[in-house]
N, C-alpha and C positions, 0 to 999 in steps of 0.2 A: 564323310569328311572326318579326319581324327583331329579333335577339336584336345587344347592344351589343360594339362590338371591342373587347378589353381589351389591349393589346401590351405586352409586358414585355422590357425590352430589357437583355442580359445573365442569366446562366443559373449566378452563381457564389452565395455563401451567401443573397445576399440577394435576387436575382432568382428562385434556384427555390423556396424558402421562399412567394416570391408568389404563384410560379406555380400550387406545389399548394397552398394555400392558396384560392385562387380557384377552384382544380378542384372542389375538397370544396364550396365555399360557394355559387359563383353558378354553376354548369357550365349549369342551365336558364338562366337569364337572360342568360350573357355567352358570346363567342365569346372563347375565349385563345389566343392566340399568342406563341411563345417566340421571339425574335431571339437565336441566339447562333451564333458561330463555328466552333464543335464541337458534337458529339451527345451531349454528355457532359457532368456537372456532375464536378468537380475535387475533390477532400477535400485543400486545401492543408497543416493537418497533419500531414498523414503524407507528405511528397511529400519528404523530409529523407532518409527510410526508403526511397525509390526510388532517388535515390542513390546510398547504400552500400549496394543490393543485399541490401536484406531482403524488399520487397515489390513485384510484379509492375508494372508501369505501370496494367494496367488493372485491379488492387484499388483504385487510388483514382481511380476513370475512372467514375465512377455514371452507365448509359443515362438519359439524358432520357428517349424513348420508352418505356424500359420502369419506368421510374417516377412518369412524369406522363400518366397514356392520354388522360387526359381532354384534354391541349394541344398545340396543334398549332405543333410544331417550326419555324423557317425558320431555314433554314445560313445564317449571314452576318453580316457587320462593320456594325457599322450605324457610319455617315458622316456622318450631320446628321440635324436633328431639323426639320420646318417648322411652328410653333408657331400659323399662322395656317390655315395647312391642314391642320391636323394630321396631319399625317405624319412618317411617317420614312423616313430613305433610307439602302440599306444594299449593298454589295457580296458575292454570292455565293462559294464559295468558288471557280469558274471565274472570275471576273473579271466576270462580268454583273452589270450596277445595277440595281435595282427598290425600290417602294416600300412602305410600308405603310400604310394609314387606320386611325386611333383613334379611339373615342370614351372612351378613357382610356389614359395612357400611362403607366408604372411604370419610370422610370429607375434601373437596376440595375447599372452598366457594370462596378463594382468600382474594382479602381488600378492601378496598374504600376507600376515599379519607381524609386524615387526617385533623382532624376541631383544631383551637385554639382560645382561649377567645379573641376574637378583634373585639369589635366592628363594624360590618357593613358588615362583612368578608360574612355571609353566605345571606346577602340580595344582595351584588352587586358584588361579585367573583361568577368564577365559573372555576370549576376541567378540569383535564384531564383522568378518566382512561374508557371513556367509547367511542364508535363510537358516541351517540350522541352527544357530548360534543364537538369532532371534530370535527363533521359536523356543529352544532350549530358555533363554530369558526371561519371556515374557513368563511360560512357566513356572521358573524358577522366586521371580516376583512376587507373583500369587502363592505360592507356596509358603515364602517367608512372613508373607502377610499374617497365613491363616495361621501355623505355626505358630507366630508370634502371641497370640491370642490365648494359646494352651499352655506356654512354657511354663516351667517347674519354677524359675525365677525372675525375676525385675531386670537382670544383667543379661539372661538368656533373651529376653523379649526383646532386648535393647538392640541385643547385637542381631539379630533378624530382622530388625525395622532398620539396620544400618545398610547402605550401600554406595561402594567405594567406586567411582572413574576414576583412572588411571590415564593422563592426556588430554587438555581440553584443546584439540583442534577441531575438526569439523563435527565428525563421529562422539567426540564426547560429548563435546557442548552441546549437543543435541541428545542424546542418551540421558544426560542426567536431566538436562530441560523438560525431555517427553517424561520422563521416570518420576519425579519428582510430583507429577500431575497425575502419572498411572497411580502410582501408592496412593495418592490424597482421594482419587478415587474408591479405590478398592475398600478404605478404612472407612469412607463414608456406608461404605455398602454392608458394612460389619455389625451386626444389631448394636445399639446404645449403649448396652453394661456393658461388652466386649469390647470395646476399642480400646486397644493401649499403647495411645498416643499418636502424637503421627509421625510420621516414615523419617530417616534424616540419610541425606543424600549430601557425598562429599565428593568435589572435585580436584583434583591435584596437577599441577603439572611444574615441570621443573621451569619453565619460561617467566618472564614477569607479566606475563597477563592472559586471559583465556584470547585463544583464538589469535595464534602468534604471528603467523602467516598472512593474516589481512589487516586492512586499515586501522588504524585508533578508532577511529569512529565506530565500527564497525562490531572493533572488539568491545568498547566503551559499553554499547548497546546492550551485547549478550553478558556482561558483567552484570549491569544494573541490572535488568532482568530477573537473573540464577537467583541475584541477592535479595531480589524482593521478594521472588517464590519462596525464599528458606535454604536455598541451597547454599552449603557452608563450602565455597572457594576458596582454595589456596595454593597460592601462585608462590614459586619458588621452592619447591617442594616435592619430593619424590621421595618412593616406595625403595626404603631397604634390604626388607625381608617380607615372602609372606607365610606366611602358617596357617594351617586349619583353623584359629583361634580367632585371626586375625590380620593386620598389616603393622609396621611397625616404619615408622617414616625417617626420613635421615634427619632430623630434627630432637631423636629420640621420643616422640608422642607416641604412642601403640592406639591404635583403633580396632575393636571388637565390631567384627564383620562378620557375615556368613556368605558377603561378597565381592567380590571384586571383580573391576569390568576394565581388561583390558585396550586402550585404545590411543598408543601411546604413536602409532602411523605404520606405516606399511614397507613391506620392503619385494622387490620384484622375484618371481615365482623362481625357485632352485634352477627349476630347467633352463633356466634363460645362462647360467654358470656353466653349465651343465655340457652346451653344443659346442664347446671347443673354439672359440671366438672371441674378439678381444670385447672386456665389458669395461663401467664405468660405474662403480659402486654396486654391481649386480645388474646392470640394462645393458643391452648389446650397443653397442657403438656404431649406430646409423649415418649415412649423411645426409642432408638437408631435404634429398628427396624420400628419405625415409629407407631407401636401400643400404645391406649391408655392404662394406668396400672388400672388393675380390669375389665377391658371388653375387652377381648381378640377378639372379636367380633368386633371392631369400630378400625379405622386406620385415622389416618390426614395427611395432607401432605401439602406441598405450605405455601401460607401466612397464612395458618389457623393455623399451628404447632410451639410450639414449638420446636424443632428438634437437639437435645444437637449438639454442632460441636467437634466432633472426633477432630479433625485436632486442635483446640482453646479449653483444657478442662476448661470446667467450665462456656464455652460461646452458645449460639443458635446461626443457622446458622443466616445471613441475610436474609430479607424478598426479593431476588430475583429470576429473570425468569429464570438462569442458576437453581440456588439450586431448585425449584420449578419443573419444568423437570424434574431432575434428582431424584428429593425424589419422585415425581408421577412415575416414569417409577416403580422405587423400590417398592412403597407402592402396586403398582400391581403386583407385583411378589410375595411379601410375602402374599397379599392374598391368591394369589394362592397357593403357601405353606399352608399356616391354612389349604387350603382344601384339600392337598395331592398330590400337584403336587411341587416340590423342599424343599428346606429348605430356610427358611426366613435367611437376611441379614443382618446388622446394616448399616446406613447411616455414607458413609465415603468419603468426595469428597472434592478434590485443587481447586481452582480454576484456571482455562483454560487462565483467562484474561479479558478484557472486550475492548468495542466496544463504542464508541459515535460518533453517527454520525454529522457532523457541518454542513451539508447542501451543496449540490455544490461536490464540489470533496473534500473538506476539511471534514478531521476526525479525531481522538484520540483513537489509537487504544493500548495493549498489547497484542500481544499474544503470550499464553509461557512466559511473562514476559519480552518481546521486546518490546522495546517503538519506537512507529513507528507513524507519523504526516502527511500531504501534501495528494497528490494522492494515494500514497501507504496505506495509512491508511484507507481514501475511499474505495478502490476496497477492501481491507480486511475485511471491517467493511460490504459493501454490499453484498461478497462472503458468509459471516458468514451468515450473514438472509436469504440469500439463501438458505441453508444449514440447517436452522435450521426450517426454514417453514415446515409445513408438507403438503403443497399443494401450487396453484397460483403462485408457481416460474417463469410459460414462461410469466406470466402473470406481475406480479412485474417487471419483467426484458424488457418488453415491457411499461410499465408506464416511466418506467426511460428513456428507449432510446430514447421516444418520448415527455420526457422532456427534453431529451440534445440537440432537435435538431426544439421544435416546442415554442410557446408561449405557458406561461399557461390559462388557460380558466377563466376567471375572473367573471362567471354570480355568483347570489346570487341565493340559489333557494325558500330559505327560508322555508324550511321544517320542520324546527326546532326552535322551539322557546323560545326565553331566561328562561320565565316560565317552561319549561316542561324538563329545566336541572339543577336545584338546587343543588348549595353545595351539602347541607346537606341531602344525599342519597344514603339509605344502597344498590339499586341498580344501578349505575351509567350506566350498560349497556344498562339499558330501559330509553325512553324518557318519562318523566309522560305527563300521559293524563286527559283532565278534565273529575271530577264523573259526575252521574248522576245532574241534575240540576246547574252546577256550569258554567259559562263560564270565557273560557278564556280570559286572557289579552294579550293585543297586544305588543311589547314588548316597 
């Protein structure tokens, strides 16, 4: 029996959601196929936690393979889409190009990292949404620590113990939260005459409060928090210029930095521009059932979609990891539908709440719309990712308990290096590697 191709292109909240989704539902009637980069779906997160060196890389690394059996994996960047042949064309992780035929395509790409006109931003920033970029960090943390301990001067030390967020929504306010706790760490670990001083960790965002996007309460919470930790917030505020040297703020204040952590939000993957389709600030323009209109054939879903919101007429959903889930679980079902297994749906979902975690036992939780803070927000907020992982639970749960009770591991391994994670990159999940004849620089 010639059972139908179903390609799912991209493998993050909302592509593997489709993926097994479609394994459970049509596995007899459809051939699935996953297109993604890596073997690996990502738990963005917790990827804050990888970082400051609470959780391993690969507790929030979940095998495809050994989660989706039923679908069959191909490594690689997909590169264009040909809507008339349906196909898609995609580069291996060797560098060889190949194709793949659909009779149903599930655009899933996700987003990457939001760029804006500021001078210096993509030579001496760099993002968060990928494991390299973490791993590159947490490295880089450690390094300015121990650096800092040797420097030739008191301003050099200063500016090594400095580090800049750029964005307090979800991703920052938790970067500078866990950060702020990684440094105080490491400096503790520093012999007695060596330490000089402790770390000063600054958040910025042009909004008037962290955390712009959810509740007062919510935000209230992770404000009070940052500020008790030491972490120096300031709201209404954005990065002019940056420099090697430094940041320099529209304020005219200049800050002596060796770093800055981009994480001002996201914006959806080139390719999605790319397929010759009408979009909506960068997301293809779906209808309710998730389908694109005139190719009943092609489906989007996640940060790739526009996705009208039922609940808000007139408005698209948010670009998050809740709506992202939950439109990939859908977008797999109503595939499955087109092929004769149910009836398709339209996308209609409340939100549940939301979760930030502050590091430590401190957290900013809703859920149901209960504003809950302290310890209790914590265990809610880390029961929820439990919860919501589709794999490595005994495993994250063992990272943690053996952060509440052991020192963190402060080596650098240096595996990563500052060149090989740039801004400016439609794939944030690979670390660039030098081409043929190019060498690298040191960082």
């Amino acid at each position: 029996m010639n059972r139908s191709r179903v390609v799912v292109v991209g493998a993050g909240f909302a592509g593997f959601q489709a993926a097994r989704a479609l394994s459970r539902t049509a596995r007899d009637e459809a051939e699935i196929i996953l297109l993604n980069p890596t073997d690996y779906f990502l738990y963005l997160p917790l990827l804050p936690q990888v970082a400051a060196g609470i959780l391993e890389p690969r507790r929030v690394s979940v095998s495809l393979p050994g989660t989706l059996p039923r679908v069959r994996l191909q490594l690689g960047e997909a590169t264009g889409v040909d809507l008339d042949a349906r196909r898609v064309r995609f580069t291996d992780p060797e560098g060889r190009s190949g194709t793949l035929e659909y009779d149903r395509l599930v655009l899933a790409v996700g987003s990457v990292n939001k760029l804006l006109p500021v001078p210096g931003i993509a030579d001496y920033a760099h993002g968060f949404r990928g494991l390299p970029e973490a791993l590159y960090l947490r490295d880089h943390i450690t390094r300015q620590i121990e650096l800092a301990d040797v420097a030739a001067s008191a301003g050099e030390s200063a500016s090594r113990r400095t580090f800049v967020v750029v964005g307090a929504g979800y991703t920052g306010t938790e970067v500078a939260a866990q950060g702020q706790l990684f440094t105080d760490a490491l400096t503790r670990q520093r012999p007695a005459g060596n330490r000089g001083g402790r770390a000063r960790w600054v958040l910025l965002d042009i909004a008037d409060r962290v955390l712009p996007e959810l509740d007062h309460r919510l935000s209230s919470t992770a404000d009070r928090v940052l500020r008790r930790r030491g972490v120096n917030v300031r709201t209404g505020t954005s990065v002019k210029e940056a420099t090697e040297a430094g940041v320099l703020l529209d304020d005219g204040e200049f800050i002596d930095t060796k770093t800055l952590i981009w994480c001002v939000g996201v914006r959806p993957d080139p390719l999605v521009s790319e397929v010759g389709l009408p979009v909506e600030r960068g997301r293809l323009v779906v209808d309710p059932r998730l389908g694109v209109p005139g190719h009943p054939e092609v489906f989007a879903c996640g940060d790739a979609a526009a996705v009208p919101d039922l609940t808000r007429p007139g408005e698209y959903t948010p670009m998050t990891a809740q709506h992202a889930s939950r439109q990939g679980k859908l977008a797999g079902l109503n595939v499955a539908a087109s092929l004769g297994d149910g009836e398709q749906r339209p996308y209609e979902h409340h939100d549940l709440g939301f979760a930030v975690d502050l590091g430590g036992v401190q957290a900013a939780a809703n859920p149901l719309g209960i504003a809950l803070s302290g310890p209790l927000a914590g265990a809610v907020t880390r029961g929820y990712h439990l919860a919501a992982m589709p794999g490595n639970r005994v495993r994250v749960a063992a990272d943690w308990l053996l952060d509440a009770v052991l020192p963190r591991q402060s080596v650098q391994l240096g595996l990563v290096r500052s060149w090989s994670v740039p801004l400016d990159s439609a794939s944030p999940e690979l670390a660039r590697v030098p081409g043929p004849g190019t060498v690298a620089k040191e960082e």
